[in-house]
TORRO-346655 format. One record per atom (N, C-alpha, C): residue number from 1; z, x, y; atom name; residue in three letters. Coordinates in Angstrom, 3 decimals. Example, Ala and Ser with C-alpha at 12.3 -4.5 7.8 and 13.67 -1.06 7.14 Angstrom:
2
DRENVEX  pos        c3        c1        c2  site  code
DRENVEX    1     7.800    13.190    -5.690     N   ala
DRENVEX    1     7.800    12.300    -4.500    CA   ala
DRENVEX    1     7.800    13.200    -3.300     C   ala
DRENVEX    2     7.080    12.850    -2.250     N   ser
DRENVEX    2     7.140    13.670    -1.060    CA   ser
DRENVEX    2     7.870    12.900     0.030     C   ser
END
This chain:
83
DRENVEX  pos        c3        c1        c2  site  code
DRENVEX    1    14.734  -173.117   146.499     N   unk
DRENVEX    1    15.970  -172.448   146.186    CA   unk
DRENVEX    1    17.008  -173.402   145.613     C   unk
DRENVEX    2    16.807  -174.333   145.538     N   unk
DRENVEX    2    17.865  -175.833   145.273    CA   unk
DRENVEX    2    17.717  -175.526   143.747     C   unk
DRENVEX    3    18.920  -175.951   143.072     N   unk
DRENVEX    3    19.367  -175.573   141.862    CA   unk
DRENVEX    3    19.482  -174.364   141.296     C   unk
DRENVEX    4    19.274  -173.247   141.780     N   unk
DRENVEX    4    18.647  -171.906   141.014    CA   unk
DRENVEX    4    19.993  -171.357   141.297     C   unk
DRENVEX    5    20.427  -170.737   139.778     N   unk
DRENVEX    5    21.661  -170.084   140.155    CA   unk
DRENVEX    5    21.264  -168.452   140.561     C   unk
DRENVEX    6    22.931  -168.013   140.950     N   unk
DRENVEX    6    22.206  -166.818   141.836    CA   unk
DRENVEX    6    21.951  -165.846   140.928     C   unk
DRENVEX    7    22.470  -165.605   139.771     N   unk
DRENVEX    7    22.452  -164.900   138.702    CA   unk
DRENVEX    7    21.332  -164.819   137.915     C   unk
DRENVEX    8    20.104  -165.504   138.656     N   unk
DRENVEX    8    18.820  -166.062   137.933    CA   unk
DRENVEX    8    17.831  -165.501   138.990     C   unk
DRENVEX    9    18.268  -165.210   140.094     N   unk
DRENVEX    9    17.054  -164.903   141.112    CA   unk
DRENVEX    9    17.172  -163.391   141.002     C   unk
DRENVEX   10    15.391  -163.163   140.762     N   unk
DRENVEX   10    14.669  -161.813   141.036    CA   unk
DRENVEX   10    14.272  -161.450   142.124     C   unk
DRENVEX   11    14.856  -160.337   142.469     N   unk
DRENVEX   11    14.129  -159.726   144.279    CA   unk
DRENVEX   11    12.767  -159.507   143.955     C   unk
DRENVEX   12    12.418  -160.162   145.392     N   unk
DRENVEX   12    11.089  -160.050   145.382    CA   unk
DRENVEX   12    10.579  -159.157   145.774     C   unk
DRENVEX   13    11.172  -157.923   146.002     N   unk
DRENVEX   13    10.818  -156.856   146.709    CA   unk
DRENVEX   13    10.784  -155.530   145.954     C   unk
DRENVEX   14    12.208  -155.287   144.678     N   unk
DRENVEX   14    12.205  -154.861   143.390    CA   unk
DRENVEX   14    11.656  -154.917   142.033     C   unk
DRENVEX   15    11.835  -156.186   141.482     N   unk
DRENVEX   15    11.639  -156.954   140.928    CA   unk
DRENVEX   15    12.955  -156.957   139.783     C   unk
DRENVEX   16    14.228  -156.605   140.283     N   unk
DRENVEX   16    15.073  -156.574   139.186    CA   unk
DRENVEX   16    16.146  -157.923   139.591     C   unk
DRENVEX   17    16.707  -158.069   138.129     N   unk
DRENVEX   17    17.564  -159.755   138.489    CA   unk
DRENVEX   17    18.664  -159.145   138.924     C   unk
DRENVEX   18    19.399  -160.460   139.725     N   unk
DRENVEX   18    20.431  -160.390   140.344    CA   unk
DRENVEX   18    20.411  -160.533   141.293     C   unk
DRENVEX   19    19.753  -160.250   142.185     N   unk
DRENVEX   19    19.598  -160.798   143.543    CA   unk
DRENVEX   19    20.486  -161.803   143.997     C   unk
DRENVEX   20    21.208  -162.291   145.296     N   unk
DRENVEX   20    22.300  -163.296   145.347    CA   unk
DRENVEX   20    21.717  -163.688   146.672     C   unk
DRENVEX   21    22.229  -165.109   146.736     N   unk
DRENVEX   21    21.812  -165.990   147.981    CA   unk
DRENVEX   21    22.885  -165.781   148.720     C   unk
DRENVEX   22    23.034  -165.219   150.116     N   unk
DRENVEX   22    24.110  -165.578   151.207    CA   unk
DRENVEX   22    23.905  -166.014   151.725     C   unk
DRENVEX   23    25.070  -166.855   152.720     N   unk
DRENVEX   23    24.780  -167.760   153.811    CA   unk
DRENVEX   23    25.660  -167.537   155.109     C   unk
DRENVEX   24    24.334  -166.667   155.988     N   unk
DRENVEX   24    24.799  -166.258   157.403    CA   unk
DRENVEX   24    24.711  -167.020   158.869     C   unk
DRENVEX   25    25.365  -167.003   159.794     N   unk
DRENVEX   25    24.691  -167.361   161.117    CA   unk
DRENVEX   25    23.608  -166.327   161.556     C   unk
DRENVEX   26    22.382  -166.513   162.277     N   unk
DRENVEX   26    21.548  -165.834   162.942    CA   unk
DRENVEX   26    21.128  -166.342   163.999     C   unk
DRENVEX   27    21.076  -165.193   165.014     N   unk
DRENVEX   27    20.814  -165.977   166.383    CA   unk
DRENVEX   27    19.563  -165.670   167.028     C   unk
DRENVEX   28    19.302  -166.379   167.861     N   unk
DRENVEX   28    18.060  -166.566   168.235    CA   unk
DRENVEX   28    17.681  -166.830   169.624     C   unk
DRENVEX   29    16.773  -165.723   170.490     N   unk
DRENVEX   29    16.526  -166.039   171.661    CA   unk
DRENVEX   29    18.080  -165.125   172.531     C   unk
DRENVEX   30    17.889  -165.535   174.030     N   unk
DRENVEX   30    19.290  -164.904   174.709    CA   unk
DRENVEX   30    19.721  -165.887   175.688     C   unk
DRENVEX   31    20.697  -165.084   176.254     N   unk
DRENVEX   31    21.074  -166.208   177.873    CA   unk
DRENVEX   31    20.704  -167.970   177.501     C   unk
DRENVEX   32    20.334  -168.526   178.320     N   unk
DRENVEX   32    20.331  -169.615   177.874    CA   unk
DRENVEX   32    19.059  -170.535   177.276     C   unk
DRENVEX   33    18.589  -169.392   176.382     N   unk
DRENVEX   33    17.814  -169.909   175.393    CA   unk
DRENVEX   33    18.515  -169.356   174.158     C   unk
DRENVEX   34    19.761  -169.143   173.940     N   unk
DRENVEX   34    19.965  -168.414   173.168    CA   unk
DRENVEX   34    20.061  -169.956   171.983     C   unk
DRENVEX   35    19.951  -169.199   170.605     N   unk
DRENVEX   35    20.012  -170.794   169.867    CA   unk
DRENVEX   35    20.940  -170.066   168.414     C   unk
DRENVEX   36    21.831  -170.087   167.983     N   unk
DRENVEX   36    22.452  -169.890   166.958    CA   unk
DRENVEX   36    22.206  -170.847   165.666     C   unk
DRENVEX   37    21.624  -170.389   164.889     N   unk
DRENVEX   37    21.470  -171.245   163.021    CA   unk
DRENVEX   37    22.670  -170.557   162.199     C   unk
DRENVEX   38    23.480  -171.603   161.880     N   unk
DRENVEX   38    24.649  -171.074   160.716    CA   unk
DRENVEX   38    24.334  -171.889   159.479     C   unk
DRENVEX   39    24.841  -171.085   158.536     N   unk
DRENVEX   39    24.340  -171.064   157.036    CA   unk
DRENVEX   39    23.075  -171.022   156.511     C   unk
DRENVEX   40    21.946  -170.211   157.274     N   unk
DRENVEX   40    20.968  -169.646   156.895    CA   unk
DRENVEX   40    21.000  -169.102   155.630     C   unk
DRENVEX   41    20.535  -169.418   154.492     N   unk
DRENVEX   41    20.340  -168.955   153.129    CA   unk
DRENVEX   41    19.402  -167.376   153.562     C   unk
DRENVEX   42    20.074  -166.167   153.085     N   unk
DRENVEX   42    19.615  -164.495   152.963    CA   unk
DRENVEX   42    19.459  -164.812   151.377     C   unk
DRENVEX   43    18.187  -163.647   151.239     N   unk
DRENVEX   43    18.923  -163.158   149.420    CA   unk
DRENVEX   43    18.583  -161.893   149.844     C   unk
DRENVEX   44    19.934  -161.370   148.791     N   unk
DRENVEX   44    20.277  -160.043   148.918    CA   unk
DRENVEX   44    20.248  -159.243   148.213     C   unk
DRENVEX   45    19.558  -158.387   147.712     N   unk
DRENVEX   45    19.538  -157.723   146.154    CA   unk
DRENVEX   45    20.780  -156.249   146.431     C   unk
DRENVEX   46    21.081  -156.406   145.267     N   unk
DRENVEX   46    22.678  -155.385   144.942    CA   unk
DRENVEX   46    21.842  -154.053   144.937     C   unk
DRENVEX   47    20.634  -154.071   143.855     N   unk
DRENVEX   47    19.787  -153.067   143.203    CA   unk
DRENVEX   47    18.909  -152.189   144.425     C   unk
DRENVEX   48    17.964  -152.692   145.306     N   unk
DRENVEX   48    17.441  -152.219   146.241    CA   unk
DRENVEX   48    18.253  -152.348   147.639     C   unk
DRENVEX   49    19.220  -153.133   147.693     N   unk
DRENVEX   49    19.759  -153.169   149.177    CA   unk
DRENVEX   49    19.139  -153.800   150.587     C   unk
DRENVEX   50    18.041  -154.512   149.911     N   unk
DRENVEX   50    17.488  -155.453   151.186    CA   unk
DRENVEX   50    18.142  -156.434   150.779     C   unk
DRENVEX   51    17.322  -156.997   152.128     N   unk
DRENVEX   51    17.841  -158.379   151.996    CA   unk
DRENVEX   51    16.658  -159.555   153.010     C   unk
DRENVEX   52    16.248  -160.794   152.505     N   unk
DRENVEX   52    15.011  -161.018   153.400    CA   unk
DRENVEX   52    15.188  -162.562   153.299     C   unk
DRENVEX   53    14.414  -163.356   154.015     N   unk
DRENVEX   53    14.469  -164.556   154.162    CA   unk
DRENVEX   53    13.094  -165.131   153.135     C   unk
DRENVEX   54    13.402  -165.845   152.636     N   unk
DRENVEX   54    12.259  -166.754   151.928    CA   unk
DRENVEX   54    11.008  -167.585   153.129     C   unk
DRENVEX   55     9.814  -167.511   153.028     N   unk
DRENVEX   55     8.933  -168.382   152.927    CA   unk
DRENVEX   55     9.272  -169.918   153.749     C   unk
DRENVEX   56     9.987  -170.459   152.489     N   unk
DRENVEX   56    10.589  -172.065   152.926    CA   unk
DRENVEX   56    11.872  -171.571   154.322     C   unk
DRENVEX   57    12.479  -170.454   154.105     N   unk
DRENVEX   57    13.565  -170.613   155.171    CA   unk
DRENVEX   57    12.803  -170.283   156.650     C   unk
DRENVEX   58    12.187  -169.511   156.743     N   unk
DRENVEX   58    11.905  -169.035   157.648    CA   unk
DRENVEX   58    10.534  -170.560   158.389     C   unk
DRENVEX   59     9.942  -171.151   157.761     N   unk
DRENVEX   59     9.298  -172.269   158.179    CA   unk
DRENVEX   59    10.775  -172.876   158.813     C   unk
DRENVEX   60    11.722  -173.477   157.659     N   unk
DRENVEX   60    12.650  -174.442   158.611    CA   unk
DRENVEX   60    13.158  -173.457   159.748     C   unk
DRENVEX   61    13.345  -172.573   159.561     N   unk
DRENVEX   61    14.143  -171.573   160.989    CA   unk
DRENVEX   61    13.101  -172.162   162.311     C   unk
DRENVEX   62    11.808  -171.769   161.801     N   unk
DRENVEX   62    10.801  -172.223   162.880    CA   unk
DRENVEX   62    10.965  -174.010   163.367     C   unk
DRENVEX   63    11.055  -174.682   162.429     N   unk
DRENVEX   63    11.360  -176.124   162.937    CA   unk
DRENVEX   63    12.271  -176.592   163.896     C   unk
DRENVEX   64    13.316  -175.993   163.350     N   unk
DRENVEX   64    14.711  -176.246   164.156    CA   unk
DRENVEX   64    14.741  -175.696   165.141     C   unk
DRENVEX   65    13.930  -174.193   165.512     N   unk
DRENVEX   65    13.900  -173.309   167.036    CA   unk
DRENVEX   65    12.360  -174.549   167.349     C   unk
DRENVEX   66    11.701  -175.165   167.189     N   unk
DRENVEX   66    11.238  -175.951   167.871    CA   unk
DRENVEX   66    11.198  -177.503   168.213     C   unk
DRENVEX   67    12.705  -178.191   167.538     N   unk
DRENVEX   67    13.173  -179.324   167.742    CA   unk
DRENVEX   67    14.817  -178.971   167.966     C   unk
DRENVEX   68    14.983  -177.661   168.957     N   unk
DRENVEX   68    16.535  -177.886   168.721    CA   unk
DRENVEX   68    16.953  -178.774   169.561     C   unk
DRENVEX   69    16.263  -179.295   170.495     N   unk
DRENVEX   69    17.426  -180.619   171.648    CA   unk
DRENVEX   69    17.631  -182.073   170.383     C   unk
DRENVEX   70    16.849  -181.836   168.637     N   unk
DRENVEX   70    17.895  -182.641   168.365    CA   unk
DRENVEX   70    18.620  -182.309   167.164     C   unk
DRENVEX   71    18.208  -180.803   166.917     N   unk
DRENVEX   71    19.539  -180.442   165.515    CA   unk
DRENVEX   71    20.423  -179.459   166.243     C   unk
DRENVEX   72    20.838  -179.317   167.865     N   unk
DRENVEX   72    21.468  -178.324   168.178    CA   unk
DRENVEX   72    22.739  -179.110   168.920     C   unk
DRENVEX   73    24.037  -178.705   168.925     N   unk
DRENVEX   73    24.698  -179.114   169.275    CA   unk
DRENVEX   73    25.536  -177.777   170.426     C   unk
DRENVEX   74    25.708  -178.510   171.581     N   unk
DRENVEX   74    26.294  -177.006   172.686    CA   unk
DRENVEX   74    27.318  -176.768   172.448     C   unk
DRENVEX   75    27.925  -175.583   171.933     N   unk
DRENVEX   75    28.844  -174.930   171.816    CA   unk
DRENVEX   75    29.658  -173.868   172.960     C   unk
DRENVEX   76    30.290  -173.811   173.277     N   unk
DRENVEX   76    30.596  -172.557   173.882    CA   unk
DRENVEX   76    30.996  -171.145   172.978     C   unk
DRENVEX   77    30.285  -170.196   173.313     N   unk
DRENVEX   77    30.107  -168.650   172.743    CA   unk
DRENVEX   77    30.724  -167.812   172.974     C   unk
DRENVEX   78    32.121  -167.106   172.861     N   unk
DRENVEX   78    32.717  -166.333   173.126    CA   unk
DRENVEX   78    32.173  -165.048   172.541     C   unk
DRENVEX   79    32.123  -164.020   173.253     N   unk
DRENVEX   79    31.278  -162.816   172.603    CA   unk
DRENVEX   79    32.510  -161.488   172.744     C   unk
DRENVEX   80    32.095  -160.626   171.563     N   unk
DRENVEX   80    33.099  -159.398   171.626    CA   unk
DRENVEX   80    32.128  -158.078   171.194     C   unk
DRENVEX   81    32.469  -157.001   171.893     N   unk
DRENVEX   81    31.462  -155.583   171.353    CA   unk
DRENVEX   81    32.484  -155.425   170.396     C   unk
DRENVEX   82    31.446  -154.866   169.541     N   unk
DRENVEX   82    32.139  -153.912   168.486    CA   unk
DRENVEX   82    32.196  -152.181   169.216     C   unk
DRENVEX   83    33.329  -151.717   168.971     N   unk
DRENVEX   83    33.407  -150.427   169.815    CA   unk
DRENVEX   83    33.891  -149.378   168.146     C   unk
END
């Protein structure tokens, strides 16, 4: 995904251009396995309305949920419902 502008990526699921890269937190696990990843690269297509993780992201997602005691740093989590 490195260099590719977003205006250049085809959904892989459509196949029409435009598709755009976002960058979300996603969390992972609960209670105190819970593990939060921020700036997870999504692509999102405008045209079909998915949206899915790549191949390469989802390997590193797996790396980092299995070396997080050294890319994780403890945060405290304040949580709110949406009502």
């Amino acid at each position: 995904m490195e260099n590719i502008q977003n205006s250049q990526l085809i959904c892989d699921l459509c196949g029409k251009e435009g598709a755009k890269i976002r960058h979300v937190s996603r969390s992972y696990g609960k209670g105190e396995n819970l593990l939060v990843i921020e700036n997870v690269p999504v692509i999102s297509c405008p045209h079909c309305g998915e949206s899915y993780l790549t191949a390469e992201t989802l390997h590193e997602i797996e790396r980092i949920k299995l070396h997080r005691q050294s890319f994780a740093e403890p945060r405290p989590v304040p949580v709110a419902i949406f009502t």
